[in-house]
TIRO-271796 format. One record per residue (C-alpha): residue number from 1; residue in one letter; x, y, z. Coordinates in Angstrom, 1 decimal, decimal comma. Layout:
<rs>
- pos_code_X_Y_Z
- NUM_A_X_Y_Z
...
</rs>
This chain:
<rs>
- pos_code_X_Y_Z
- 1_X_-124,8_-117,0_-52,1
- 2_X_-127,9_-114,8_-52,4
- 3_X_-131,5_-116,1_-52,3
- 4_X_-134,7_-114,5_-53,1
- 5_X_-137,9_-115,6_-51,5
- 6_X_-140,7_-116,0_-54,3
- 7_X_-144,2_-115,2_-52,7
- 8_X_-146,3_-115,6_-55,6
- 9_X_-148,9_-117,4_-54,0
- 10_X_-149,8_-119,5_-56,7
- 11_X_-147,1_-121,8_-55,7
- 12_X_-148,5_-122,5_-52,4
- 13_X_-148,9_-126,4_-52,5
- 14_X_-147,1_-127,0_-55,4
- 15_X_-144,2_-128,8_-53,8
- 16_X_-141,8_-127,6_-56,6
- 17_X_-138,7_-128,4_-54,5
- 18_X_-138,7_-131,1_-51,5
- 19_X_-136,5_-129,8_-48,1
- 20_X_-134,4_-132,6_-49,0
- 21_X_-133,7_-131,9_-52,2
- 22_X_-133,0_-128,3_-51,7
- 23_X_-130,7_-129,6_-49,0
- 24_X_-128,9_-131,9_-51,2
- 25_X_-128,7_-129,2_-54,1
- 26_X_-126,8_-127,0_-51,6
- 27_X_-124,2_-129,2_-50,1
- 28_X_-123,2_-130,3_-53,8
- 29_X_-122,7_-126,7_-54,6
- 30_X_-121,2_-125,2_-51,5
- 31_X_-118,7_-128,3_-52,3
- 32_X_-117,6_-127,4_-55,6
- 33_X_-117,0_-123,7_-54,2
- 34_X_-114,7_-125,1_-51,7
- 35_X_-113,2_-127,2_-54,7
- 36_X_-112,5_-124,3_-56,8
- 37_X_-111,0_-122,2_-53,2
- 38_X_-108,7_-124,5_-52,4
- 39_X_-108,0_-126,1_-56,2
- 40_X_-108,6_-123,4_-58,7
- 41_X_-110,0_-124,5_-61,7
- 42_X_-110,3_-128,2_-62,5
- 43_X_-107,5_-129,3_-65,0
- 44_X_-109,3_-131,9_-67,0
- 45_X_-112,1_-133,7_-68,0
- 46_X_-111,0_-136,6_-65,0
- 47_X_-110,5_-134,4_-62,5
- 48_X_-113,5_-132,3_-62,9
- 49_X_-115,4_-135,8_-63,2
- 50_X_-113,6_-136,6_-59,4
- 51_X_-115,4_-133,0_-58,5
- 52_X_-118,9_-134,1_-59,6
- 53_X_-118,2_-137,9_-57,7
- 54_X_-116,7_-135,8_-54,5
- 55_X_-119,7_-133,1_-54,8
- 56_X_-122,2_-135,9_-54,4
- 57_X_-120,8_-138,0_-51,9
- 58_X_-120,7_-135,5_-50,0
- 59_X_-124,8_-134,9_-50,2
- 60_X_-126,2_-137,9_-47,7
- 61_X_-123,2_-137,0_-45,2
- 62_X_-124,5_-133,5_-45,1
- 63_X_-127,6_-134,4_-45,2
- 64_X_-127,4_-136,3_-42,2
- 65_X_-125,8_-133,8_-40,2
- 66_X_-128,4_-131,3_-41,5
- 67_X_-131,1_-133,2_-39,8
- 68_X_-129,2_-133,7_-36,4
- 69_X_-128,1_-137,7_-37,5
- 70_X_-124,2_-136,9_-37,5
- 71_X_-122,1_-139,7_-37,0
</rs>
């Protein structure tokens, strides 16, 4: 994944994104990359809708471990 750094400082203070939710948004996509590695494309409508429940279930667990509360 590639990430480009916007420095337009009229978003200084603006709070568009929260560390938390930027954490969260991460997890539940690195998960569906590992889905499709290991998966391949979802099959149907049920299983991709067990993606999306496994993709953010995953988010607090990860989000936990991000800030050092593993366990």
């Amino acid at each position: 994944m590639k990430a480009k750094t916007n420095r337009d400082v009229g978003l200084i203070g603006r709070q568009l994104y929260s560390h938390t939710s930027l954490v969260r948004t991460i997890e539940h996509e690195r998960m569906h990359v590992m889905q499709l590695q290991v998966f391949g494309k979802p099959k149907s409508l049920e299983q991709e809708g067990g993606w999306e429940r496994g993709a953010y279930a995953s988010e607090d667990q990860f989000l936990s471990h991000f800030n050092g509360r593993a366990g």
